[in-house]
VEXDREN-2710 file (C-alpha; in Angstrom, 1 decimal):
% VEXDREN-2710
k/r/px/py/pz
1/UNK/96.1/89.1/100.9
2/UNK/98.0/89.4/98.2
3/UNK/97.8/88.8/94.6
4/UNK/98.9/85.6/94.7
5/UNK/96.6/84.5/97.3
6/UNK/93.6/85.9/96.5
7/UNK/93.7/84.8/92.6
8/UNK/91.1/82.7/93.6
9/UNK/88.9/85.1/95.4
10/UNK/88.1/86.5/91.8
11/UNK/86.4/84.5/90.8
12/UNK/82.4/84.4/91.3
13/UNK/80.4/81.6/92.9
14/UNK/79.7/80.0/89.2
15/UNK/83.3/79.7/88.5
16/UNK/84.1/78.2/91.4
17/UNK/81.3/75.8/91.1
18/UNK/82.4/75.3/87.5
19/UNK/86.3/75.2/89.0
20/UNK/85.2/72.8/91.1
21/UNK/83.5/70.3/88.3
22/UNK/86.6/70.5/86.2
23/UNK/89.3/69.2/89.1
24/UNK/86.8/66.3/89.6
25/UNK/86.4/65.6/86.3
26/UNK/90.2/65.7/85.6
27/UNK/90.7/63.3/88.9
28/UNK/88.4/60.5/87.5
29/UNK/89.7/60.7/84.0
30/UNK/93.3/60.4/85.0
31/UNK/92.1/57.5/87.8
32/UNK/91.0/55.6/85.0
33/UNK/93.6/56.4/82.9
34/UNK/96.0/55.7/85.1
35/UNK/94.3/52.4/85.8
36/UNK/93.9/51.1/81.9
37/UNK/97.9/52.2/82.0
38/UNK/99.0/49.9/84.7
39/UNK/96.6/47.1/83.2
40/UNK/97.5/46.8/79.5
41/UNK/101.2/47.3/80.7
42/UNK/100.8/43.9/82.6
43/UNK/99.3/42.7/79.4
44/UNK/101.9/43.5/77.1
45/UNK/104.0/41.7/79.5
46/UNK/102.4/38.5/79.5
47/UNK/101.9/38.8/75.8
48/UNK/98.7/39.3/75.5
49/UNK/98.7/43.1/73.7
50/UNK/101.6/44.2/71.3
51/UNK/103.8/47.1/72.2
52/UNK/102.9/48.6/69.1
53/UNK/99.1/48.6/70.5
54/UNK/99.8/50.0/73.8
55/UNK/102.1/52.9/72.4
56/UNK/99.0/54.1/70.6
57/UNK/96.7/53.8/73.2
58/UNK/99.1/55.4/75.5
59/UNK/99.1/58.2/72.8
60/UNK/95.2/58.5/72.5
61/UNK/94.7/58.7/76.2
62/UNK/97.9/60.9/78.0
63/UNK/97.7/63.7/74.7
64/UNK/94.4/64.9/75.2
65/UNK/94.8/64.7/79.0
66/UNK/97.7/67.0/79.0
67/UNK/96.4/69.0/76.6
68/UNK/93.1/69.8/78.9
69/UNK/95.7/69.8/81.9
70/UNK/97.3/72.7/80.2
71/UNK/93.7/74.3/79.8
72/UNK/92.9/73.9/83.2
73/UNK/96.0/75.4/84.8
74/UNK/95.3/78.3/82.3
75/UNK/91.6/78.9/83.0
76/UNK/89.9/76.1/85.3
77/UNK/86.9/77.8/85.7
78/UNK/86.3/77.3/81.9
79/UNK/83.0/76.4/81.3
80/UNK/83.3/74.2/78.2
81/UNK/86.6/72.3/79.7
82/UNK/83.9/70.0/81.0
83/UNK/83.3/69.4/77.5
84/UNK/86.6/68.7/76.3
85/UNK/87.6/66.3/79.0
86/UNK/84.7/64.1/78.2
87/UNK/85.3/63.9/74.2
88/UNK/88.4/62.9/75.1
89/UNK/87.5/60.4/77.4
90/UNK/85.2/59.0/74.5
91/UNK/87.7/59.1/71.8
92/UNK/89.4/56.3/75.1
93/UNK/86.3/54.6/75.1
94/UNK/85.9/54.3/71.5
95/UNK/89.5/53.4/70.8
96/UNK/89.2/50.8/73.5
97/UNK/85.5/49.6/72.5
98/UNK/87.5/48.9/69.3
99/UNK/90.1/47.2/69.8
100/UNK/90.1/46.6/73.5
101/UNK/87.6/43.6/73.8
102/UNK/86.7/44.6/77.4
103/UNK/83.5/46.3/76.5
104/UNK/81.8/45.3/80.6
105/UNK/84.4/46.9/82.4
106/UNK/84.1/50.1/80.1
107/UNK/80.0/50.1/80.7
108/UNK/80.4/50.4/83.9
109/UNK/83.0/53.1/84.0
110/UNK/81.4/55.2/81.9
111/UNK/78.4/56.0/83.9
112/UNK/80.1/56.1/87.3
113/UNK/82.5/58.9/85.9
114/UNK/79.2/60.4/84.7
115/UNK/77.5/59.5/88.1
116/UNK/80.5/61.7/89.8
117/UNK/81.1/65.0/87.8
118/UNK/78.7/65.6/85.9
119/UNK/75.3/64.7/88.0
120/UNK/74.1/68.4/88.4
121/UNK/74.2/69.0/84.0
122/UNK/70.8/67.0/82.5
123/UNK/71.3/67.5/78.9
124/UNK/74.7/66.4/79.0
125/UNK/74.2/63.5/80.8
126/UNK/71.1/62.5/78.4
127/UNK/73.5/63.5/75.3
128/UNK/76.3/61.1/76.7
129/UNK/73.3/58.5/77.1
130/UNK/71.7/58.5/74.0
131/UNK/75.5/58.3/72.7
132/UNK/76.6/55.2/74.9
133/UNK/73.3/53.2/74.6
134/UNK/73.5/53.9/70.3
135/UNK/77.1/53.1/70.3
136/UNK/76.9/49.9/72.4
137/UNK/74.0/48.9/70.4
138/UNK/75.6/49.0/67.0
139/UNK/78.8/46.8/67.9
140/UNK/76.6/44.5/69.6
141/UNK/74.4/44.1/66.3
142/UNK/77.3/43.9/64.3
143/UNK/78.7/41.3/66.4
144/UNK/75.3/39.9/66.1
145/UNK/75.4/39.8/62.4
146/UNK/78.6/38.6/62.3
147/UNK/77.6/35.7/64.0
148/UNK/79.7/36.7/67.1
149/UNK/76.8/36.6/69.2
150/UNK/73.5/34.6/68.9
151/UNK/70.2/34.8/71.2
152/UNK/72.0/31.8/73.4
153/UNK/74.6/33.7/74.4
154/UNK/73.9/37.2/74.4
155/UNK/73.0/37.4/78.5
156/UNK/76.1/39.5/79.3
157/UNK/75.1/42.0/76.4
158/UNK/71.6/42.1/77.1
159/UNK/72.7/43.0/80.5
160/UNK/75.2/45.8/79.5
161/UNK/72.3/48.0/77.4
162/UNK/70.1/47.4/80.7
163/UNK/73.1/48.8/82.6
164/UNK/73.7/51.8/80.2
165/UNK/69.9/53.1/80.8
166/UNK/69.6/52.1/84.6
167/UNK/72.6/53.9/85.2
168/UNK/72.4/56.9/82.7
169/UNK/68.2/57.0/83.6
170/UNK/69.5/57.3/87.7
171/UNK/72.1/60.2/87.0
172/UNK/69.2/62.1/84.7
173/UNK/66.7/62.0/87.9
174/UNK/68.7/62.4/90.1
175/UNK/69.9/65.3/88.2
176/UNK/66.7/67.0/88.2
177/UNK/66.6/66.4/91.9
178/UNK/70.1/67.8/92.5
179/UNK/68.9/71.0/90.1
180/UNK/66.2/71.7/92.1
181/UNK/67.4/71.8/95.2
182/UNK/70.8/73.7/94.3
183/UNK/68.1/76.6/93.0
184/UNK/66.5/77.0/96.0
185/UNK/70.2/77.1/98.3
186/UNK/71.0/79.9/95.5
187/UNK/67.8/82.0/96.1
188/UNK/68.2/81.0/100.0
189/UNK/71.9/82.4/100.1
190/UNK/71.3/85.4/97.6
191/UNK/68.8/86.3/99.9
192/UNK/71.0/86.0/103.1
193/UNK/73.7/87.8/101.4
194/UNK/71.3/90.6/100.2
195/UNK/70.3/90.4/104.1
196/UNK/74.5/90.9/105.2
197/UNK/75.3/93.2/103.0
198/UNK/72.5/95.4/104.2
199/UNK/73.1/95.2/108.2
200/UNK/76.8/95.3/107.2
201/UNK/76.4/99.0/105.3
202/UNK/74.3/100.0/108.0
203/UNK/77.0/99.0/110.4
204/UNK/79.8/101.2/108.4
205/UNK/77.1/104.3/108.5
206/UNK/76.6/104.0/111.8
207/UNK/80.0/104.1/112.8
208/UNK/81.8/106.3/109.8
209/UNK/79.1/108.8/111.5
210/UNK/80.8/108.8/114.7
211/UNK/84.4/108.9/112.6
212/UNK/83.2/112.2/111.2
213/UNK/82.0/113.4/114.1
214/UNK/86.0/113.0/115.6
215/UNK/87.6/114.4/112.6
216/UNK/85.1/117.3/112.5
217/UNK/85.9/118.5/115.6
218/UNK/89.7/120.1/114.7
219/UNK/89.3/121.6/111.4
220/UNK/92.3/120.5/110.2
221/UNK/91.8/116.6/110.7
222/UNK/88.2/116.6/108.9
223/UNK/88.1/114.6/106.3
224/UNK/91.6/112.7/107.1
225/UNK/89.4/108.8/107.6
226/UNK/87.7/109.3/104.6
227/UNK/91.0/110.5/103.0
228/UNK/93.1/107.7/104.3
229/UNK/90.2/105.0/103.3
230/UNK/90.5/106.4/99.7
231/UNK/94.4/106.4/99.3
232/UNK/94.2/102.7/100.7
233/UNK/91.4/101.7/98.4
234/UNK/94.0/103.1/95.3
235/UNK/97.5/101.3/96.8
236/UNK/95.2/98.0/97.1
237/UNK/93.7/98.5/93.7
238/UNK/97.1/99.4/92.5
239/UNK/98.8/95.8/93.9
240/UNK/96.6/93.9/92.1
241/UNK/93.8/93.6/94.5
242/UNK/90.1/92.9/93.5
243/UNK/87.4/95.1/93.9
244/UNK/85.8/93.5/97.0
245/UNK/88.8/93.3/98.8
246/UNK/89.9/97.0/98.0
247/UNK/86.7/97.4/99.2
248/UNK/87.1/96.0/102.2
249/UNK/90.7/97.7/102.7
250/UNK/88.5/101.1/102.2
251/UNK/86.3/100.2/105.0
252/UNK/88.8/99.4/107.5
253/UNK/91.1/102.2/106.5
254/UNK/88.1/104.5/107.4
255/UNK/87.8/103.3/111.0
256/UNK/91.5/103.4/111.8
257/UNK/91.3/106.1/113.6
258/UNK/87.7/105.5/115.5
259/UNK/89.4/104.8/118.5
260/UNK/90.3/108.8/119.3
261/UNK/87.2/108.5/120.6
262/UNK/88.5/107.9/124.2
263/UNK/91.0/110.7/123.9
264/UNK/90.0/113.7/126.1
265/UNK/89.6/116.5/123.5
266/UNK/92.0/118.8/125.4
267/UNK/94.7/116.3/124.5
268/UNK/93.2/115.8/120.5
269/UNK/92.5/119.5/120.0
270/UNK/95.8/120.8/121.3
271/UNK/96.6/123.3/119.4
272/UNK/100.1/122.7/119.3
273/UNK/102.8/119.4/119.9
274/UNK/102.2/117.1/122.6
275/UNK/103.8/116.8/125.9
276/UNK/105.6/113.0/126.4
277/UNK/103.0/112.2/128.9
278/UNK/99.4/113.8/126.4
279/UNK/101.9/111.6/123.6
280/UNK/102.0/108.6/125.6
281/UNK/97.5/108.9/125.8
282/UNK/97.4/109.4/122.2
283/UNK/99.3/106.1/121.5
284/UNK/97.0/104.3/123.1
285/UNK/93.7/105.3/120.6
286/UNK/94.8/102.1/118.5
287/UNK/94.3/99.8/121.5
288/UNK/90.8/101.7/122.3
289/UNK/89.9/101.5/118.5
290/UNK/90.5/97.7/118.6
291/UNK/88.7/97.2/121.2
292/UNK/85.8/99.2/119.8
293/UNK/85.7/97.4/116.4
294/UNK/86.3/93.6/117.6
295/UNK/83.0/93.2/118.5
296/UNK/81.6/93.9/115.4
297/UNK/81.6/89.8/114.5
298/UNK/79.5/90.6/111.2
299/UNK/83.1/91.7/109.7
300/UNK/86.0/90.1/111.4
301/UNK/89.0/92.0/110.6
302/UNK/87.7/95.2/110.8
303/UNK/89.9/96.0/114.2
304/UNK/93.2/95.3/112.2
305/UNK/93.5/98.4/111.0
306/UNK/92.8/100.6/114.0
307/UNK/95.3/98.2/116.0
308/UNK/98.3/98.2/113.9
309/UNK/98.1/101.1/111.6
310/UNK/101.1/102.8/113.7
311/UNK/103.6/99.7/113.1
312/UNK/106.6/100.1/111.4
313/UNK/108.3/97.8/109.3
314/UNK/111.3/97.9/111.2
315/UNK/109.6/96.9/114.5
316/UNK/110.2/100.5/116.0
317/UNK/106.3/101.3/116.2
318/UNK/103.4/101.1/118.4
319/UNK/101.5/99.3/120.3
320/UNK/103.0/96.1/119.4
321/UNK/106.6/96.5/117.9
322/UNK/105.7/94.4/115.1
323/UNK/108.4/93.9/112.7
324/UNK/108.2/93.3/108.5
325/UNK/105.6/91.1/107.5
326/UNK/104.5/90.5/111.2
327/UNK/102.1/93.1/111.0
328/UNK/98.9/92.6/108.8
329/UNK/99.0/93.6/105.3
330/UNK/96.0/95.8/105.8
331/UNK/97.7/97.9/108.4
332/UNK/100.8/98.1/105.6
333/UNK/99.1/100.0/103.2
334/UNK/96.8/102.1/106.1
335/UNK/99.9/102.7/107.7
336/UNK/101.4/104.9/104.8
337/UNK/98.2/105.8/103.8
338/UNK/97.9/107.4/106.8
339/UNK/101.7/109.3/106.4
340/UNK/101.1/110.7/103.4
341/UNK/97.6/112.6/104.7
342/UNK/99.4/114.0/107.6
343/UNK/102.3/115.0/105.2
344/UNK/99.8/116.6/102.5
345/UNK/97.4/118.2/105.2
346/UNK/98.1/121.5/106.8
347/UNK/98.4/121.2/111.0
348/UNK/98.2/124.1/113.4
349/UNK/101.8/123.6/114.0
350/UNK/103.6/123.4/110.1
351/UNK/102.0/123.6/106.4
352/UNK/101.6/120.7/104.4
353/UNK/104.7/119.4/102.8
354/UNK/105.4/119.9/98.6
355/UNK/104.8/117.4/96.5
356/UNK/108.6/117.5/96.4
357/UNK/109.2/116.8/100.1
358/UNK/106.3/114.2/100.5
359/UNK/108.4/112.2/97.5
360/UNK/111.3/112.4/98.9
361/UNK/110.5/111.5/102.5
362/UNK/108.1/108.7/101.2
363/UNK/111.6/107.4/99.9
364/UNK/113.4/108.1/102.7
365/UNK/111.1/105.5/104.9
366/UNK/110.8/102.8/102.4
367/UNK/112.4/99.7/104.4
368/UNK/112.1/101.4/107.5
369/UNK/108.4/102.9/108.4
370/UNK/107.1/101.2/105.2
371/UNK/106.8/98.0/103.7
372/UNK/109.3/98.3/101.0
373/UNK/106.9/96.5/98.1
374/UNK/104.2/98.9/99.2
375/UNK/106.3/101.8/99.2
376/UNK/107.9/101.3/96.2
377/UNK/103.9/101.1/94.7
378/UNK/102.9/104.2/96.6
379/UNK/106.1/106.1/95.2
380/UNK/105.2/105.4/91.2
381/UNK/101.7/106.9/92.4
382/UNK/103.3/109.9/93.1
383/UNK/105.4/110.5/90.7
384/UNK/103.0/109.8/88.4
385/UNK/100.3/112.0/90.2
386/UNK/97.9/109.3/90.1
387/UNK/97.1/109.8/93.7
388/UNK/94.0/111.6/94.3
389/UNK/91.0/111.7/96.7
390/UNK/87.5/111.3/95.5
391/UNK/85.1/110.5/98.2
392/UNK/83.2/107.2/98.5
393/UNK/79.5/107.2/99.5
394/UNK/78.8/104.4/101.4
END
């Protein structure tokens, strides 16, 4: 869940549709590129094209690609990089229309590239139409009033124009088709995830009201899930994470705790330290809490934190022992998240910690109870006093 992995999370539904067009579009420029490469190299070796020609077209066809190439690593969701790949793939066509005398193969290219990236946009596809059949159609007349061509041999020409609007004509319908259909899946899925999102924040209500009721009932845990969700929902924001996945962080930072729940109260309102054997019941709430919360299938996940927000990094925590990046990332930040609202919350047993002392053992447990990236985040926070609870309504 980090940065680096979810870069591609941020982006909405039309960028990765968008995304999406521009890696096809790139793979069936360079395919052809690639293709017209290998072809007028084994031309130039028989003889048939100078060096001097296939030089320049390598020129006109590899500069703009890696020029785009550069755009796309930079921003591939860019809505007009559709654009630029295909004026450069017509400054190829015209350069080869030219001077390439191979002007079948390139009419049936054309449209198939069309056919495959670009099927969903009508007014492109009719732009790139009208611009094939009016440039095909002027080198043909010119040829014809050269005397290149006369009405007894013009079959294969006659044949490419009916080409350029049979298969330029199919991609516009089908286009249409294509539009209308991906309108309704929108409004279908919009409506489904309207629908989620819903049963899912009844879901959270439902059980951060049963989380409430367990912190209200010692007076100095209330408030601590809400608390701990919050400082979560900052460290995530704070690593680079996007909203919805802070968000999520939040949410199952606020049910760590749910499974206290099975605890007998005697044990969870002791006013006082625990024996070994009341300790050894406690540990077990983040067994019971992951049990509890992995049968909520509309958010998988949401167990994590409950399960593993007492890990350590240096394997020496509960219930598993996991070790370093063995435990989930979630449970990372919950887990000091956690530490530093028992350390800034008064118990029956010690006052809260200075700001001072929290600093200091926050630094002590970097490497050891903490991830050491995490705690290094969390200790900047501090310092700079940028760490502060303001409570989410869900």
């Amino acid at each position: 869940m980090k940065k680096a992995i979810l870069e591609d999370d941020t982006l909405t539904l039309e960028e990765k549709e968008e995304k999406l067009i521009n890696q096809y579009l790139l793979i069936g420029w360079t395919a052809i590129n690639a293709i017209l490469f290998v072809s007028y190299f084994i031309e130039c070796i028989k003889g048939t094209r100078t060096i001097g020609y296939y030089l320049t077209f390598c020129g006109i066809i590899w500069i703009p690609e890696l020029i785009i190439l550069i755009m796309y690593k930079l921003k591939p969701h860019n809505f007009l990089l559709k654009y630029a790949i295909v004026l450069g793939y017509m400054v190829m066509y015209t350069f080869v229309m030219v001077t390439g005398n191979t002007i079948l193969v390139f009419t049936y290219i054309l449209p198939l590239l069309s056919l495959m990236t670009l099927y969903h946009n009508k007014k492109l596809i009719l732009y790139m139409g009208i611009a094939a059949v009016a440039f095909n159609g002027a080198f043909i007349a010119l040829w014809f009033f050269r005397g290149d061509i006369a009405l007894n041999n013009s079959r294969d020409y006659e044949i490419q124009i009916a080409l350029l609007f049979l298969c330029f004509g199919g991609c516009y319908l089908a286009s249409g088709v294509y539009e209308n259909i991906n309108k309704t899946n929108h409004r279908y899925m919009k409506k489904l995830n309207d629908n989620s999102e819903q049963i899912k924040k009844i879901t959270l209500q439902s059980i951060t009201a049963i989380v409430n009721t367990i912190d209200a009932k010692d007076e100095y845990t209330k408030g601590h899930s809400q608390r701990v969700a919050e400082y979560s929902y900052l460290i995530a924001k704070e690593l680079g994470l996007n909203e919805s996945d802070a968000d999520e962080i939040r949410y199952v930072a606020l049910l760590h705790d749910i499974g206290k729940i099975a605890i007998p109260d005697s044990i969870l309102n002791k006013a006082g330290r625990l024996t070994d054997e009341e300790y050894c019941v406690m540990k077990t709430h983040p067994v019971e809490g992951s049990r509890i919360l992995s049968g909520i299938e509309l958010m998988p996940g949401l167990d994590v934190g409950a399960r593993y927000h007492h890990e350590r990094y240096d394997g020496n925590g509960y219930p598993c022992g996991l070790k370093g990046d063995e435990i989930p990332f979630v449970a990372r930040i919950i887990c000091i998240a956690d530490s530093y609202d028992a350390m800034s919350s008064s118990r029956v047993y010690r006052k809260r910690l200075s700001d001072e002392d929290i600093i200091n053992e926050v630094e002590r447990c970097i490497g050891t109870q903490f991830d050491p990236e995490i705690g290094e985040v969390f200790l900047t926070m501090l310092k700079e006093k940028r760490v502060k609870f303001t409570e989410h309504k869900i």
